[in-house]
C-alpha positions in Angstrom: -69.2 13.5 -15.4 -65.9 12.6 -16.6 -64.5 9.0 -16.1 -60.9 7.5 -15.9 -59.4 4.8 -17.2 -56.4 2.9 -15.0 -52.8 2.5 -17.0 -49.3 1.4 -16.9 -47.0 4.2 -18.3 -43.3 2.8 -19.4 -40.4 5.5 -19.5 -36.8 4.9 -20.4 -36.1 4.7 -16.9 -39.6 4.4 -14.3 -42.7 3.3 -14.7 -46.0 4.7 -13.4 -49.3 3.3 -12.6 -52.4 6.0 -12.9 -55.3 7.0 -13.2 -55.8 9.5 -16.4 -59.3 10.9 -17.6 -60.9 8.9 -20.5 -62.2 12.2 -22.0 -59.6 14.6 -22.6 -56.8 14.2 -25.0 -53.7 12.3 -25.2 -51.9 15.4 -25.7 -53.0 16.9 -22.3 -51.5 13.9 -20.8 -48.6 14.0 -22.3 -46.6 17.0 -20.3 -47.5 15.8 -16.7 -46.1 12.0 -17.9 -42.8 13.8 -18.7 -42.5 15.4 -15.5 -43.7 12.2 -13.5 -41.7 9.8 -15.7 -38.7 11.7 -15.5 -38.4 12.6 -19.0 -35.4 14.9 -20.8 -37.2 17.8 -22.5 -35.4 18.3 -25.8 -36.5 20.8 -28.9 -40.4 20.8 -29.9 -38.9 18.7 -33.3 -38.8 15.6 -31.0 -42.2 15.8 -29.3 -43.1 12.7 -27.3 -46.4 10.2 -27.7 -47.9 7.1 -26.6 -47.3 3.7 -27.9 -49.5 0.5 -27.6 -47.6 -2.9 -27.0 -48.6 -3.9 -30.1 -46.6 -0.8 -31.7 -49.6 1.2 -32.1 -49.3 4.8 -31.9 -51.8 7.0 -29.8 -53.3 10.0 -32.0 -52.7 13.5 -29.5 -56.0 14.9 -30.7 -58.1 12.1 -29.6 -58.8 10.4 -25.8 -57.9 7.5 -24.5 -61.9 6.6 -24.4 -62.2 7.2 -28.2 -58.6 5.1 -29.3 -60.0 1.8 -27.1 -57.6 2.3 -24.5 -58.9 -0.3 -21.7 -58.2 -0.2 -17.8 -54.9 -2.4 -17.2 -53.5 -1.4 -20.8 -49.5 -0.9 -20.9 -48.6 2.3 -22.6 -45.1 3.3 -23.5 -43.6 7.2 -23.7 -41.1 7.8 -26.2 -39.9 9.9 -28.8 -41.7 10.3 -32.2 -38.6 9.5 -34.1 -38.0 6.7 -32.1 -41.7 4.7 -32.5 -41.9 1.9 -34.5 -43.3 2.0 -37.6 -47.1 1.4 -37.8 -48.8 -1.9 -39.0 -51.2 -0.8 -41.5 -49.1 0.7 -44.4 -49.2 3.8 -45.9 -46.3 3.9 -48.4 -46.1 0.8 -50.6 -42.9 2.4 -51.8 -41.3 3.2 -48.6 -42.1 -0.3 -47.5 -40.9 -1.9 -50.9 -37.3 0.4 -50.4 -37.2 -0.4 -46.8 -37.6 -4.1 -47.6 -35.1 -4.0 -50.2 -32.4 -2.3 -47.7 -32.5 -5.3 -45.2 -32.0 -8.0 -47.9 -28.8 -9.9 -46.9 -27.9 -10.7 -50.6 -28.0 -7.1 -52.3 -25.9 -6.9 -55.7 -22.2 -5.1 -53.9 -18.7 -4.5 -54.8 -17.9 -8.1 -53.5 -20.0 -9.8 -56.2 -19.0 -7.6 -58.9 -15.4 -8.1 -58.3 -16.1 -11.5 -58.0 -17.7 -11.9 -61.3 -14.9 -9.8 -63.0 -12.4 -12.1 -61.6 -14.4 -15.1 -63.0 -14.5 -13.8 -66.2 -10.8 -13.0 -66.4 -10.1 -16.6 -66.0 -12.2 -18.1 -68.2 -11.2 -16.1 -70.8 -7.7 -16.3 -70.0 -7.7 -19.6 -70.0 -9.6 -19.7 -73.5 -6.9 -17.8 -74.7 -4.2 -19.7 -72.9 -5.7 -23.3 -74.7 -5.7 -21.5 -78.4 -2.6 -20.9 -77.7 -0.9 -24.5 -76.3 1.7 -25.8 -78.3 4.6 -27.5 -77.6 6.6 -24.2 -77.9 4.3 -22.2 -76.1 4.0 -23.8 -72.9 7.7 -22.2 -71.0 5.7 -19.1 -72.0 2.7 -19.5 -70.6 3.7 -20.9 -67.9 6.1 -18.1 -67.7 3.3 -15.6 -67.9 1.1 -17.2 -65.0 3.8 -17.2 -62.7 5.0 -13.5 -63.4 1.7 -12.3 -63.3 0.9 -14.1 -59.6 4.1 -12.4 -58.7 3.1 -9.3 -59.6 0.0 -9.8 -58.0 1.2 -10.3 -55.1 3.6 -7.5 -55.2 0.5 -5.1 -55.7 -1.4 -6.4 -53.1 1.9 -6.0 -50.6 1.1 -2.5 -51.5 -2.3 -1.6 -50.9 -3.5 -2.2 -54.8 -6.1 -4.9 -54.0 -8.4 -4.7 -56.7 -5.8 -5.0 -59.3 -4.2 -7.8 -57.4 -7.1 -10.0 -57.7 -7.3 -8.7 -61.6 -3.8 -10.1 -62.0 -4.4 -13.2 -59.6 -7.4 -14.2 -61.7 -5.4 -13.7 -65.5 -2.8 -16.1 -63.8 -5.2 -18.7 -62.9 -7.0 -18.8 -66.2 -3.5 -19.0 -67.9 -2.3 -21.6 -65.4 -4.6 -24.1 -66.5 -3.7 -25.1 -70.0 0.0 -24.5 -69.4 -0.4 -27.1 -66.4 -2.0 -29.1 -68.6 0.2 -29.0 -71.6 3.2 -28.8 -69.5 2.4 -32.5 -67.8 0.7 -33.8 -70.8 4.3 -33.8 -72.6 6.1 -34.1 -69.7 4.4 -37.7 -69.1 5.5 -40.4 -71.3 2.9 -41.5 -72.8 0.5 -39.0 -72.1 -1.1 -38.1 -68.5 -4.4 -39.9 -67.4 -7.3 -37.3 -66.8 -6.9 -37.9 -63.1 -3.7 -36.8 -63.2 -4.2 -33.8 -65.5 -7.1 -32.9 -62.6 -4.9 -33.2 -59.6 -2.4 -30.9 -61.5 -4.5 -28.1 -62.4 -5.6 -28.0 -59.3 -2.6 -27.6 -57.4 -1.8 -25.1 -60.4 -4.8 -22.9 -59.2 -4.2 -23.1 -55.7 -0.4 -22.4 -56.1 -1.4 -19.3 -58.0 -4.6 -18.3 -55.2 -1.7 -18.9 -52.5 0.9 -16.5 -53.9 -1.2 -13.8 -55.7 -4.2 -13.8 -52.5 -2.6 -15.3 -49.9 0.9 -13.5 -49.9 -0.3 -10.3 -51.7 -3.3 -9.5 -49.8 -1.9 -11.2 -46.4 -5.1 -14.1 -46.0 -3.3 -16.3 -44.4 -6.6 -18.4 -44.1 -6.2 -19.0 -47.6 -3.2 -19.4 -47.6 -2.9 -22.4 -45.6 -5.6 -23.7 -47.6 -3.3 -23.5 -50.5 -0.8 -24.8 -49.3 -2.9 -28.1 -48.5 -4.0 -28.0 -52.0 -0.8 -27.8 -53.7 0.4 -30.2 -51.1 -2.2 -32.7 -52.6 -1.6 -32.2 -56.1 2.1 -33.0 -55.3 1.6 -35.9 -53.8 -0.8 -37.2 -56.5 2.6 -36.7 -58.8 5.0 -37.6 -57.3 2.9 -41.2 -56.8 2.2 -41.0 -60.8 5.9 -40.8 -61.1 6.4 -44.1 -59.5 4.6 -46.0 -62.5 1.3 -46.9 -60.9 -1.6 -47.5 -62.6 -4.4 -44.9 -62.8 -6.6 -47.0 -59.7 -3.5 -47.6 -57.3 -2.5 -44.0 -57.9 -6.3 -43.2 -57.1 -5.8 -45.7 -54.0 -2.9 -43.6 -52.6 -4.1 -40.3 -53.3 -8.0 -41.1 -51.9 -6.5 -42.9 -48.9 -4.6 -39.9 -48.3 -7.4 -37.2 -49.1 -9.3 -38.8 -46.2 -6.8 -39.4 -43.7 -5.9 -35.7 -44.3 -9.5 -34.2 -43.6 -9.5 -35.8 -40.2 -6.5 -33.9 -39.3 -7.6 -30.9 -40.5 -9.6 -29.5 -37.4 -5.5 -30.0 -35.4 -4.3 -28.2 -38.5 -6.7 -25.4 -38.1 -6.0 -24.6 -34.4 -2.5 -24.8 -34.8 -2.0 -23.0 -37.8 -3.5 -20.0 -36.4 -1.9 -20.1 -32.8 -5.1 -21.1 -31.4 -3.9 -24.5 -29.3 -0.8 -21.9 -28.9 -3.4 -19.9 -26.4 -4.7 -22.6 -24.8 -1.2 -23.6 -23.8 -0.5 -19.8 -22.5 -3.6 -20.1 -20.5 -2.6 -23.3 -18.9 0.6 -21.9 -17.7 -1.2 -18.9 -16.2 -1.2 -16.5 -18.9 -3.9 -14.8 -19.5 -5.3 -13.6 -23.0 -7.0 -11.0 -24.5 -11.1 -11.7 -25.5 -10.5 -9.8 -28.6 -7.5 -11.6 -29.4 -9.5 -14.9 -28.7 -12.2 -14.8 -30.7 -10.1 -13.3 -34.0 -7.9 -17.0 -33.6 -11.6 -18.7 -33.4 -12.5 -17.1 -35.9 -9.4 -17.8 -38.3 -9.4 -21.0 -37.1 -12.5 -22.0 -38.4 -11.8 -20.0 -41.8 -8.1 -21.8 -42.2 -10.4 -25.1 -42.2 -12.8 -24.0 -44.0 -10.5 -22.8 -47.2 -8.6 -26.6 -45.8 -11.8 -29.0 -46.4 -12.6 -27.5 -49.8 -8.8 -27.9 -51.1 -8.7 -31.6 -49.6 -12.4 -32.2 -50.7 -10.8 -31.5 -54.2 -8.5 -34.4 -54.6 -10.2 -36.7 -52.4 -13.4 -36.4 -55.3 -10.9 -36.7 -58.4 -9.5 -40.2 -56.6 -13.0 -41.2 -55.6 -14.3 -40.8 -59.3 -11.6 -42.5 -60.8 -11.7 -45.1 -58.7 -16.2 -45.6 -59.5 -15.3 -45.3 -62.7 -13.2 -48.5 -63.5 -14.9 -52.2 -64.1 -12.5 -53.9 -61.5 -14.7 -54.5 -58.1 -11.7 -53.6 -55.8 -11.2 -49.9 -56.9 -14.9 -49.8 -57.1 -15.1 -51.2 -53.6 -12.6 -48.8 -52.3 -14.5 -45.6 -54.1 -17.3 -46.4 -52.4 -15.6 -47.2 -49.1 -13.9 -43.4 -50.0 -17.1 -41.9 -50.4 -18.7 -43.3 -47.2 -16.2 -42.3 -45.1 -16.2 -38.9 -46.4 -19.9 -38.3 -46.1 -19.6 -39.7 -42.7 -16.9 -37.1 -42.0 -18.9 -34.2 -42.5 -19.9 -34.0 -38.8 -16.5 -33.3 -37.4 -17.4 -29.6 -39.6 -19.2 -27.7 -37.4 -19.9 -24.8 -40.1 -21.8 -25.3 -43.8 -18.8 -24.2 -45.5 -16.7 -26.4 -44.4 -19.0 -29.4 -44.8 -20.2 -28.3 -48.3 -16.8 -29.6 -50.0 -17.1 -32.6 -48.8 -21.0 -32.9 -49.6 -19.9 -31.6 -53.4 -17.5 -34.5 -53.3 -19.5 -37.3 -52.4 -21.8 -35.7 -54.8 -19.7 -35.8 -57.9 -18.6 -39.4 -57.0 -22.0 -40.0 -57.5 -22.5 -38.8 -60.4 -19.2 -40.6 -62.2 -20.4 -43.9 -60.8 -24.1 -43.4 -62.5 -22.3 -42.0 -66.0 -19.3 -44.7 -65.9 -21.8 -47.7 -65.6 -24.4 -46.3 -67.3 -25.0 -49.6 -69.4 -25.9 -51.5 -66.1 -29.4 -49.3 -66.0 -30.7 -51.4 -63.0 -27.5 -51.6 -61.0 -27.8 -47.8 -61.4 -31.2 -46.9 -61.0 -31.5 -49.3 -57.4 -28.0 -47.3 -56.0 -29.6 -43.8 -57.5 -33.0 -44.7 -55.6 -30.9 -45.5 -52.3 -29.7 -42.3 -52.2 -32.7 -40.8 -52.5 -34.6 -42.7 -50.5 -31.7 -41.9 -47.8 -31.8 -37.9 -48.2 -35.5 -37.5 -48.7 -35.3 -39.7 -45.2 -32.8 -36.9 -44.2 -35.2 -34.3 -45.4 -38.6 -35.1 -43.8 -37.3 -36.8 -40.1 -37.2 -34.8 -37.1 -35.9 -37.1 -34.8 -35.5 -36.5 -31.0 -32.6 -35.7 -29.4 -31.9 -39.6 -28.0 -32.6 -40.7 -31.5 -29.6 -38.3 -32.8 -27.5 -39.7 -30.6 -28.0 -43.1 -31.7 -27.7 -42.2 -35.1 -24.1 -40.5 -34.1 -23.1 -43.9 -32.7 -24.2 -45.8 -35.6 -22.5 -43.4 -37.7 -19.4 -43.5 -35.9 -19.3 -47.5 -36.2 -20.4 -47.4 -39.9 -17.4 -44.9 -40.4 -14.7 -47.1 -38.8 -15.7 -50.0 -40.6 -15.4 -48.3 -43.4 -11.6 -46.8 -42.7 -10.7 -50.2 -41.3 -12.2 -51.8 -45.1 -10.0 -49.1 -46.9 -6.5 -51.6 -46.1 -7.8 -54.8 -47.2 -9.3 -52.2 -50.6 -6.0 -51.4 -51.2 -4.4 -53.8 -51.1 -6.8 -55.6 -54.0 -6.3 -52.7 -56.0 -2.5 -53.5 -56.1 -3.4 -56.7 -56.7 -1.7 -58.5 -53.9 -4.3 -61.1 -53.3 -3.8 -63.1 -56.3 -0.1 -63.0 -55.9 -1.0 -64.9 -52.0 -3.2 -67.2 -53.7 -0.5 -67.7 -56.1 2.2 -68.4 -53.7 0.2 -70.7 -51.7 
C-alpha cells in the first residue's frame, strides 16, 4: 500500500500544498508540478528538480521516502542551472577557483599601474637628487613642469595610461628640484619643515595639473588645490622671518581651522549645497544626478582631508619636537584637536589622514625626547592604554553619546587653548610681564 507524504512546493510565481506518494520517484513528480505550478517549459538542456531549504538538491531517481523528505517540508522547483551549489564538495579545485573569483583584492590593472607609477617616481627622483646642483635646478624644475604639462595634454586626449607615466616622472623630478630650488633660494638655508611643506605642495601641484586637468578628476583636483594652497601659505609665513615654531604655530593653527571647513568645501565645490538650493525654490532634480554630487562630494573631501592632514602633521611634529613647553603645548593641543576631528568624517578614507597624522606626531615627540625615557614611556603607555580601551569596549548606544559630548567639550577646550599657545610661542608673555 503506498503512502504520501504532505509538502509545500515553491514556484517562481505560486505555491502549492499536496499530497505526493512517498514511493515513487522525484522525477514522476516533477511534470504534474510544472503544470500545477505554472511552469515555462523550455528545451530538455534545462530540466527542472527539487530543492531543499537548506539548498539540497533532490536526486530524480529516488523517492521522497528514501531522500528523508518529512510531512510539512518546503520544497522549491527550479531550473538545474539555476540551483545552488551543494554543501558537500566535490571539486576542491572548482571551489578553490570559485573562491579565488569573489576575492575583493585580486592583483588588476589598477594595482599594476599603480606600482609602475610608484616606481617611476622614486626612481625619478633618485635621478633627479644625483643630479642637484646649483645649475641644474631651472632644469629640473623645467623638466617636471613640461612633463606635467604634457601629461595633461595626453590625458585631454584619451592617452591615460601614459598620462599617469608622465605625471609620475614629474613628481619624482619635482622633489629634489623643490628642494634645491628653496634650499638656495632661502638665506641661510630652509628648515626641514619648510623643505616638507614645499615638496608637498610640489607634488600636489604636479597630481593637480597632470591628473586633475589631464584626466578631468576634479575630486583631485580640488584636493590639490588645498594642498598647494597649504604649502603656500607655509611660505609665504617663512618669508616673513619667523622662527621655525611660530611658523609651525601659523601653519598648524591653520591646518586645523581648515579641516573643519572642509565638509562646506566639499558640498560646494561639487554643486551639491547648489541642489539643495534648486530644490528649495521648487526645482526638482534628477536621482541620478543626486547621488553622482554625493558621491563627488564625499571624494572632493576625502582627496581634501589627506592634503590638509599633510601640513597640519609637518607643523604638529615640528612643533613636539622643540624643548620650549609652549610649542610643545600647542603640538599637543594640535594633535588633540585633530584626533578629536575625525568624527566630522563620516568615511575611513577621509578619517585615515588625520589618524596617520596624529600618528606621526606621535612618533616625533617619542624620537625628539628620547633622552627623557620615562616622560616617554608614561605618554607611549597612555596611548595605548587609550586605543586598546578603544579596541576591546563595546559601549551602548547612551554611552556613545556621552562620550560624543565629552569629546566635543575636550575639543573646544582644546581650540579655545590653541590662542593663549600661540601667543607663548611668539613669545608675548614675557614681553607683558616685562612691561608691567
Amino acid at each position: 500500500m503506498s503512502t504520501f507524504t504532505r509538502v509545500t512546493v515553491l514556484g517562481s510565481h505560486r505555491r502549492v500544498d499536496l499530497v505526493a506518494p512517498s514511493d515513487e520517484a522525484v522525477a514522476a513528480l516533477i511534470a504534474q508540478l510544472v503544470e500545477l505550478l505554472g511552469e515555462r517549459t523550455e528545451s530538455a538542456a534545462r530540466p527542472m528538480t527539487l530543492i531543499r531549504a537548506s539548498g539540497d538538491q533532490l536526486g530524480a531517481e529516488e523517492s521522497l521516502d528514501d531522500q528523508g523528505v518529512l510531512a510539512g517540508d518546503v520544497l522549491r522547483l527550479v531550473r538545474v542551472d539555476d540551483a545552488p551549489a551543494p554543501p558537500e564538495v566535490a571539486d576542491v579545485t572548482d571551489v578553490v577557483a570559485e573562491a579565488r573569483d569573489d576575492q575583493g583584492s585580486l592583483w588588476a590593472d589598477v594595482h599594476r599601474i599603480s606600482a609602475c607609477c610608484v616606481a617611476i617616481a622614486l626612481l625619478a627622483g633618485v635621478a633627479g637628487t644625483s643630479l642637484v646642483s646649483p645649475d641644474a635646478v631651472p632644469e629640473l624644475g623645467g623638466g617636471a613642469l613640461l612633463l606635467a604639462v604634457a601629461a595633461a595634454v595626453l590625458g585631454l586626449v584619451g592617452a591615460a595610461r601614459p598620462a599617469l607615466v608622465l605625471t609620475a616622472a614629474a613628481a619624482g623630478l619635482a622633489v629634489p628640484a623643490t628642494v634645491a630650488a628653496v634650499d638656495a633660494w632661502m638665506p641661510g638655508g630652509a628648515s626641514l619643515p619648510v623643505l616638507a611643506f614645499a615638496t608637498s605642495g610640489a607634488a600636489w601641484l604636479v597630481v593637480g595639473v597632470g591628473i586633475g586637468v589631464g584626466l578631468r578628476r576634479r575630486t583631485l583636483l580640488r584636493g590639490s588645490v588645498v594642498g598647494v594652497a597649504a604649502s603656500a601659505v607655509a611660505l609665504g609665513v617663512d618669508l616673513l622671518g619667523m622662527t621655525v615654531p611660530q611658523e609651525s604655530a601659523v601653519v598648524g593653527t591653520a591646518a586645523v581651522v581648515l579641516i573643519g571647513l572642509l565638509p562646506w568645501y566639499s558640498m560646494t565645490a561639487s554643486g551639491l549645497t547648489g541642489l539643495d538650493d534648486l530644490v528649495i525654490a521648487g526645482t526638482l532634480s534628477d536621482r541620478d544626478t543626486l547621488r553622482s554630487t554625493v558621491d563627488e562630494a564625499y571624494r572632493s573631501l576625502s582627496w581634501a582631508s589627506l592634503a590638509a592632514a599633510v601640513p597640519a602633521a609637518i607643523a604638529a611634529g615640528a612643533l613636539v619636537g622643540t624643548t620650549d613647553p609652549w610649542p610643545i603645548a600647542l603640538g599637543v593641543c594640535l594633535t588633540v584637536v585633530l584626533a578629536l576631528r575625525t568624527r566630522a568624517f563620516p568615511l575611513a578614507w577621509q578619517a585615515l589622514p588625520l589618524w596617520a597624522a596624529v600618528a606621526a606626531v606621535i612618533v616625533i615627540a617619542a624620537l625628539a625626547h628620547g633622552s627623557e625615557r620615562d616622560a616617554v614611556a608614561a605618554g607611549l603607555g597612555a596611548v595605548m592604554l587609550a586605543c586598546a580601551a578603544v579596541c576591546v569596549a563595546r559601549p551602548s548606544l547612551q554611552t556613545r553619546a556621552r562620550l560624543r559630548r565629552v569629546g566635543n567639550r575636550v575639543e573646544t577646550l582644546a581650540v579655545v587653548a590653541l590662542v593663549p599657545c600661540v601667543i607663548g610661542v611668539f613669545g608675548v608673555y614675557p614681553s607683558l610681564l616685562g612691561t608691567f
